[in-house]
C-alpha positions in Angstrom: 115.2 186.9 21.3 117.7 186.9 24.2 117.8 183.0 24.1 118.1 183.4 20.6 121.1 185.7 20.2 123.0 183.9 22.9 122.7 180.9 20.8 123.8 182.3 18.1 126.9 184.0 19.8 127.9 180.4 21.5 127.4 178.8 18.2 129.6 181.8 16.2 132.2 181.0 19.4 132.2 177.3 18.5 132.7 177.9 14.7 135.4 179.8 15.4 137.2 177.8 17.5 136.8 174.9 15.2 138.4 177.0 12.5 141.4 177.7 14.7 142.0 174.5 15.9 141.7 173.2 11.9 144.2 175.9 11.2 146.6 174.7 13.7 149.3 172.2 11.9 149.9 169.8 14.6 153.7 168.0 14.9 153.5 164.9 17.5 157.4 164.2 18.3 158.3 160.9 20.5 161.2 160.1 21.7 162.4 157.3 24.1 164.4 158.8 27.0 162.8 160.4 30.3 161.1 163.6 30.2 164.0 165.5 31.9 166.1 168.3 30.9 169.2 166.2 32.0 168.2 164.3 29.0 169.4 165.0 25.6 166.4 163.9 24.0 164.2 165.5 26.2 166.0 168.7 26.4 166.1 168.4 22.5 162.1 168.1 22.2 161.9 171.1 24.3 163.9 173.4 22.7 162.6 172.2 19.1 158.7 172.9 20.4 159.5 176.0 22.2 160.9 177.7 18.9 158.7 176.8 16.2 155.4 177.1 18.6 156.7 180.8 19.2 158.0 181.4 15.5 154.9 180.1 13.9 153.1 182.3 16.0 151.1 179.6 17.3 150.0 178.0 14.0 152.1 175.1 14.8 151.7 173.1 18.1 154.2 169.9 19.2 153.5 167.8 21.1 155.9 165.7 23.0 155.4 161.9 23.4 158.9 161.4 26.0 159.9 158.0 27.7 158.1 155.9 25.3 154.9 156.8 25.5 154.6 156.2 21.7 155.5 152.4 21.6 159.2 151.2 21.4 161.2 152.4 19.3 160.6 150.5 16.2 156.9 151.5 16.9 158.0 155.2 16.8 159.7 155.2 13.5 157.2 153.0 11.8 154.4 155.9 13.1 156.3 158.3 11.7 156.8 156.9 8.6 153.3 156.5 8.6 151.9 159.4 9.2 150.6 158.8 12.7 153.2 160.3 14.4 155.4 163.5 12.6 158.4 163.5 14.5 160.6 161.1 16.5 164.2 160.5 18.3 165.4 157.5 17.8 168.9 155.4 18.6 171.4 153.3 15.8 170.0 150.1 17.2 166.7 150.2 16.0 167.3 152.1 12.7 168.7 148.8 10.7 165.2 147.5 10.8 163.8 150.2 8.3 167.5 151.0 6.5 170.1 148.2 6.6 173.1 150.2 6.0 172.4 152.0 9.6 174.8 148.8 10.7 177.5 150.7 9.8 176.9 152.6 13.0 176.7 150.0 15.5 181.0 149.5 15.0 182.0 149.3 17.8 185.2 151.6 18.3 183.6 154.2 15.5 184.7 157.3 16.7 187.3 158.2 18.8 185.9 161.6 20.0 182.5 163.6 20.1 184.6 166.2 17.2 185.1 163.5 15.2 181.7 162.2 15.4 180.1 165.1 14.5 182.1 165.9 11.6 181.3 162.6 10.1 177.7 162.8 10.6 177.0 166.3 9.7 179.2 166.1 6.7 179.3 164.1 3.3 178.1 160.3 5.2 176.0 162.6 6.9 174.0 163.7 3.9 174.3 160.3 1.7 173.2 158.5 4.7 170.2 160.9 5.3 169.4 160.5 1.3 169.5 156.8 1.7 167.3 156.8 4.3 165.0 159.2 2.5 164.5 157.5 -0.5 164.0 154.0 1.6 161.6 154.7 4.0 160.0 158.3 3.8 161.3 159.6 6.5 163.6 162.6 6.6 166.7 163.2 9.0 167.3 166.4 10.3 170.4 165.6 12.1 171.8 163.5 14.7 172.0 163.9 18.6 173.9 161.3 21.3 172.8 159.3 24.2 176.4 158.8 25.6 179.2 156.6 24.8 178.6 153.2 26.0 180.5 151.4 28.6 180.4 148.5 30.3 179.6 147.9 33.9 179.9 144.7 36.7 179.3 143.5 39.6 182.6 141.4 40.1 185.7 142.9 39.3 187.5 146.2 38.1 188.0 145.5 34.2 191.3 146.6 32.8 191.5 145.1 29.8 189.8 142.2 27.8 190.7 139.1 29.5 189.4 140.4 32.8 185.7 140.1 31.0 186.2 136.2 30.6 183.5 134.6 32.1 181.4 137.8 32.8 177.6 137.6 31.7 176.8 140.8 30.5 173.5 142.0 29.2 173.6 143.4 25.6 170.6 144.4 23.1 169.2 141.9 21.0 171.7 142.9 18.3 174.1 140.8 16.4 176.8 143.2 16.3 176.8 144.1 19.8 176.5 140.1 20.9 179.6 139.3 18.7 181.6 142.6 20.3 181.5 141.4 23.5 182.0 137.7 22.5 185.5 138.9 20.6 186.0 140.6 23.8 186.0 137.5 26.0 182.8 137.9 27.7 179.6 136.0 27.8 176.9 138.7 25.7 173.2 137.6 27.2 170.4 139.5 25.3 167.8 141.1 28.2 164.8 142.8 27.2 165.3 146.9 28.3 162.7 146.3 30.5 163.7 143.3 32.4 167.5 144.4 33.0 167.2 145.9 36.5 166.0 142.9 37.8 167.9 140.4 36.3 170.7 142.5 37.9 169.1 142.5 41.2 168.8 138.6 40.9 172.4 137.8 39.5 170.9 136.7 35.7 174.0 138.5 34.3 177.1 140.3 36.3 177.1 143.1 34.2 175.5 145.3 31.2 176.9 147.5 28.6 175.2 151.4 28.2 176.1 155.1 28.6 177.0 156.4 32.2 174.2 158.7 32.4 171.4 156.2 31.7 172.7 153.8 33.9 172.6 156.2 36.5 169.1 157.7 35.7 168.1 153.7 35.7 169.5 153.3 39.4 171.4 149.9 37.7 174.2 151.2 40.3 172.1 149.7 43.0 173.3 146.0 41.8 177.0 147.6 40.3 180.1 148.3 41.4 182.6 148.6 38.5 183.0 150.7 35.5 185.1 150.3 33.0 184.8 153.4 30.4 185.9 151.9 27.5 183.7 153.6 25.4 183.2 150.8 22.8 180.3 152.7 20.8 178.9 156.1 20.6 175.2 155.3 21.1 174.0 157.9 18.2 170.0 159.3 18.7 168.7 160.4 15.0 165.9 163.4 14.7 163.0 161.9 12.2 160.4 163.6 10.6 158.2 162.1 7.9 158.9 163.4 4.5 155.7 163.8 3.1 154.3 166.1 6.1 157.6 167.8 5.7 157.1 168.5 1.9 153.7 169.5 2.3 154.5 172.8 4.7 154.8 176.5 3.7 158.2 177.6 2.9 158.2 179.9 5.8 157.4 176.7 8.3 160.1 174.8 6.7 162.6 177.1 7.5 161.1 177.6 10.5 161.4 173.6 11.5 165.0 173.3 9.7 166.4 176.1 11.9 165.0 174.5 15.0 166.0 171.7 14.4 169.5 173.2 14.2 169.5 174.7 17.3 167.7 172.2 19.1 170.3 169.6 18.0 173.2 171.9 19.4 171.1 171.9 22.9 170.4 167.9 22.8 174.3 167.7 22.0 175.4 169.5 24.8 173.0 168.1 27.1 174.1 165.0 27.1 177.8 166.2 27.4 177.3 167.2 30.4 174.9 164.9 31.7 177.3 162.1 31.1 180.2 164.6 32.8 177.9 164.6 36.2 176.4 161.3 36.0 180.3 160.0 36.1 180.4 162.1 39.8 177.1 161.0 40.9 177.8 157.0 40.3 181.9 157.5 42.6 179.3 158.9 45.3 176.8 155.8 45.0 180.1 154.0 45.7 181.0 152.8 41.8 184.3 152.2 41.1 185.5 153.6 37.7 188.4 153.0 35.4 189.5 155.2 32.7 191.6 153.2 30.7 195.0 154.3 29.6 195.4 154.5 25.8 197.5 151.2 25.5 194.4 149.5 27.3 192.2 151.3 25.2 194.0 149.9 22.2 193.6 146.2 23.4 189.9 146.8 23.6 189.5 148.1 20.1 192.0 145.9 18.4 190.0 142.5 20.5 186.3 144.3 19.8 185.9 145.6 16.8 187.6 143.2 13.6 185.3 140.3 14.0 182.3 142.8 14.7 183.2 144.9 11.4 183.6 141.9 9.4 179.9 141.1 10.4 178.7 144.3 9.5 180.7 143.7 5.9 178.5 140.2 5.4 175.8 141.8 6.0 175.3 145.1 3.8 178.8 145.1 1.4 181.6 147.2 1.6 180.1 150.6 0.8 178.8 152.1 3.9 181.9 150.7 5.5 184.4 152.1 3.8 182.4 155.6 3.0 182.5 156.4 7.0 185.9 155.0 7.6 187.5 157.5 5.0 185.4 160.1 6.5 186.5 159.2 9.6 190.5 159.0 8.6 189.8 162.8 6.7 188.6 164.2 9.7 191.3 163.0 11.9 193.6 164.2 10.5 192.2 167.6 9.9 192.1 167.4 13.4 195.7 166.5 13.7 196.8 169.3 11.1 194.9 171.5 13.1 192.0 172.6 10.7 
């Protein structure tokens, strides 16, 4: 009998636990950048699990899948759309595969501040873009985070302004608009795998490479660098994904629940990488790089070389729409900015 009721007490144990763990709703959330909380992503993942974890009461769990752990990016979006996956962070650069008007983001020269940025994407391209990309792939955005401003670093020489990158190999994404920006700007663009860039700078395959200050430093590129130029040529923009369907199929409470940690998650992710980008630009002068903040007549040779022939691809390629919605959300917002509202 004693054999009998322990039995039955285990099994009772078991049943219960099975029941809890079907009650559970379960968000997995990849993202690409290390699992840090110097990193925006990261910090972002953290912050988003934390909050709904404790606000559900435990009836949600996340689980993050950090530094790729879920496949490349295009692998992460495609599981979220899926199903497989319920949440991911993803850059601008892989987001034209699944919604070709998310070009319009790889301009280079976009923004011209973090303010301004923000503005635009949390306000009326915000929410149109975030509809498009609804109704296309099934995927909901909940906002939009940074990885930096990207900025290009060499081996050789101190860049100033354009014609100092003549001749310079440096490594860009396998994407068209970033190839024919740094063409337009007089270097030589050489597409590099993300995996393979460290060594191909260790072994002199390029001089150079083209990203935001605090990844480069996380990387350790600086080992086989010397000079960087920040000229800021495109603000590297990291969208929160969840799919739509899972989304639609919560409670009302949890949807509120994710929506508002989302929000604040976002503000943390934001900030983050602020100020990871602030101390990465200290920790590269120790490691002996060389940086040059160019003045705002060099600045203007840079956007007025880089970005016409790279816009004008970006028109081919998905119409005149998307352009011209973000640059007159860009123009209201500066000058907002400039009348001081």
């Amino acid at each position: 009998m004693l054999a009998a009721r322990i039995t039955a007490g285990l099994a009772l144990a078991l049943a219960f636990a099975s029941f809890s763990a079907a009650a559970q709703t379960v968000i997995r959330f990849s993202h690409t950048q290390p699992e840090t909380m110097t990193s925006g992503s990261h910090a972002m993942a953290v912050v988003f699990k934390d909050i709904v974890e404790s606000g559900s009461g435990g009836k949600i769990v996340v689980r993050i899948q950090g530094a790729n752990a879920a496949g490349d990016e295009r692998q992460q979006i495609e599981k979220v759309r899926n199903g497989i996956n319920q949440m991911s962070a993803n850059s601008e650069i892989t987001q034209p595969s699944f919604f070709e008007p998310a070009k319009v983001l790889g301009i280079p020269f976009l923004f011209s501040s973090d303010a301004i940025a923000w503005k635009v994407l949390d306000g009326e391209f915000g929410q149109k873009y975030a509809e498009g990309f609804r109704m296309k792939v099934g995927v909901r955005i909940l906002g939009h985070i940074n990885a930096g401003y990207r900025s290009i670093f060499n081996s050789k020489r101190e860049i100033n302004t354009p014609a100092d990158l003549k001749g310079l190999k440096i490594r860009v994404g396998e994407n068209p608009i970033h190839i024919e920006m740094m063409k337009a700007l007089g270097a030589s663009p050489t597409p590099i795998a993300w995996p393979e860039v460290y060594t191909s700078l260790q072994q002199g395959v390029v001089d150079g490479m083209e990203n935001p200050p605090s990844l480069f430093y996380a990387m350790k590129f600086y080992e086989h660098q010397k000079y960087l130029t920040l000229d800021k040529h495109l603000f590297s923009v990291h969208t929160l994904f969840i799919n739509d369907a899972f989304y639609n199929g919560l409670p009302a409470d949890h949807k509120v629940l994710i929506t508002e940690a989302a929000r604040v998650a976002i503000a943390v992710g934001r900030s983050t990488t602020y100020l990871a980008e602030k101390a990465s630009l200290d920790q590269l002068r120790e490691k002996g790089i060389k940086i040059h903040i160019p003045t705002a007549g060099e600045y203007a040779k840079f956007k007025s070389a880089g970005r016409p022939s790279a816009e004008k691809l970006v028109r081919d390629q998905i119409g005149d729409e998307w352009v011209d919605l973000i640059g007159k959300n860009i123009d209201k917002e500066e000058a907002s900015l400039r009348a001081g509202k």
